[in-house]
N, C-alpha and C positions, 0 to 999 in steps of 0.2 A: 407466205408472202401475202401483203395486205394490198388489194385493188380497190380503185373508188371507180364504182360504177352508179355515174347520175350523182345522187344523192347519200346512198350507200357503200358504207364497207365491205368487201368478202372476202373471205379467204381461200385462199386458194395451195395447194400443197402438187409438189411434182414428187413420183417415184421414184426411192432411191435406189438402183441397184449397185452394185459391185462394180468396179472397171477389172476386168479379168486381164492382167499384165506379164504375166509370170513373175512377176514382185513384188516381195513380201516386207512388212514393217522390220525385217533387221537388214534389205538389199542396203548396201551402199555404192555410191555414184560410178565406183571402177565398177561392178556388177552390172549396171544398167548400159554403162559404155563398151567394155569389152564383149571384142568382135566385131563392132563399129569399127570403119573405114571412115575417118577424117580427114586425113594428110589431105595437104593442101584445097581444104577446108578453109574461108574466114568466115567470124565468128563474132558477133557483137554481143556484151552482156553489161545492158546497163544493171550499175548497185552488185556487181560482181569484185568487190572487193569486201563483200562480209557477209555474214548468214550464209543460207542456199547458195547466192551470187555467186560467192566466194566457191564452194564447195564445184559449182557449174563450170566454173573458168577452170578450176583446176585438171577438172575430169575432163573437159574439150581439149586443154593444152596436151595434159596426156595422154590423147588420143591422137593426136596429130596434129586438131587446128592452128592455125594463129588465131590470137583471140585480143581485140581490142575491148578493155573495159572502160565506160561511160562512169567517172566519178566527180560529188559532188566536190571533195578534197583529195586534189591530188595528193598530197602528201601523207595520208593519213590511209591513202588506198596502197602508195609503195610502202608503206610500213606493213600492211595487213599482205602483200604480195611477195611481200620480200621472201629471195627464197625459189621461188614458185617456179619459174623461170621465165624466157624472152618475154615476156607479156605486156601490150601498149596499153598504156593507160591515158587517156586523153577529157579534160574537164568537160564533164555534161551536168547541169543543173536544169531538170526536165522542169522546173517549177516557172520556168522563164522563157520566152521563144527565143532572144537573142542567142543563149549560150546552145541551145538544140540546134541553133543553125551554123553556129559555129564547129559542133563537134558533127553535123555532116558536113560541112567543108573541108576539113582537117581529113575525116574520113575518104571522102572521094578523089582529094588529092594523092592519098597515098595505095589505094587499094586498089581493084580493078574491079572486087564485084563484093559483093555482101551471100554469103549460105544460109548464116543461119541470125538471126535476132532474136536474142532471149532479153524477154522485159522483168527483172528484179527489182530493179528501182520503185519506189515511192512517194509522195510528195507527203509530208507532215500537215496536213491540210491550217492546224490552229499557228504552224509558222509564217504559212503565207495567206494569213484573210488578208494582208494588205494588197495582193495578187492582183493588176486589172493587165488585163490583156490587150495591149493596142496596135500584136503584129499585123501590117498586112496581110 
């Protein structure tokens, strides 16, 4: 990583070590979940309708949670869900405060409390240079 101090660049490096997990590059997601105690568990996973997301939602539902997923296209997140089972899906586009504060309204309405928030989602950053922010 490069720092400017004053006038000058430097470089600067932190130590990599290992995170010692008990998992290895061939665990999959039931492996890291099982023996977890979720049931009645909720579970937020925005962009949890593809990639990792997807793979997240799936291993929480099968473990007990309910699991609301934050998507940009609904329709396009019950295609990739389909299948999966009970799983809320409710429109969140994180690129925008209006629709964020929509999908905690929706949220709070219907739930009593939040466990767990896993962040997947993204912003395309060259989709939204038009982006100005003027939430209160």
């Amino acid at each position: 990583m490069q720092v400017e101090t004053g006038s000058q660049m430097t470089t600067e490096t932190t130590e990599q070590r290992p995170i010692v997990s008990g998992f290895g590059s061939q665990a999959t997601v039931a492996d890291i979940v099982s023996g977890i105690n979720v049931h009645g568990k909720t579970a937020v996973v925005t962009g949890g309708n593809s990639g990792i997301g997807l793979e997240t939602t799936r291993a929480l539902f099968q473990a007990g949670a309910a699991v609301v997923v934050g998507a940009r296209d609904l329709e396009r997140a019950e295609q990739q869900l389909a299948g999966t089972g009970r799983i809320e899906m409710v429109e969140l586009d994180l690129a925008e405060p209006d629709p964020v504060d929509r999908f905690a309204e929706t949220f709070l309405r219907s739930h009593s409390g939040l466990d767990f928030l896993i962040n997947h989602s993204s912003i395309n950053p060259s989709r939204y240079l038009h982006l100005r922010y003027t939430h209160p």
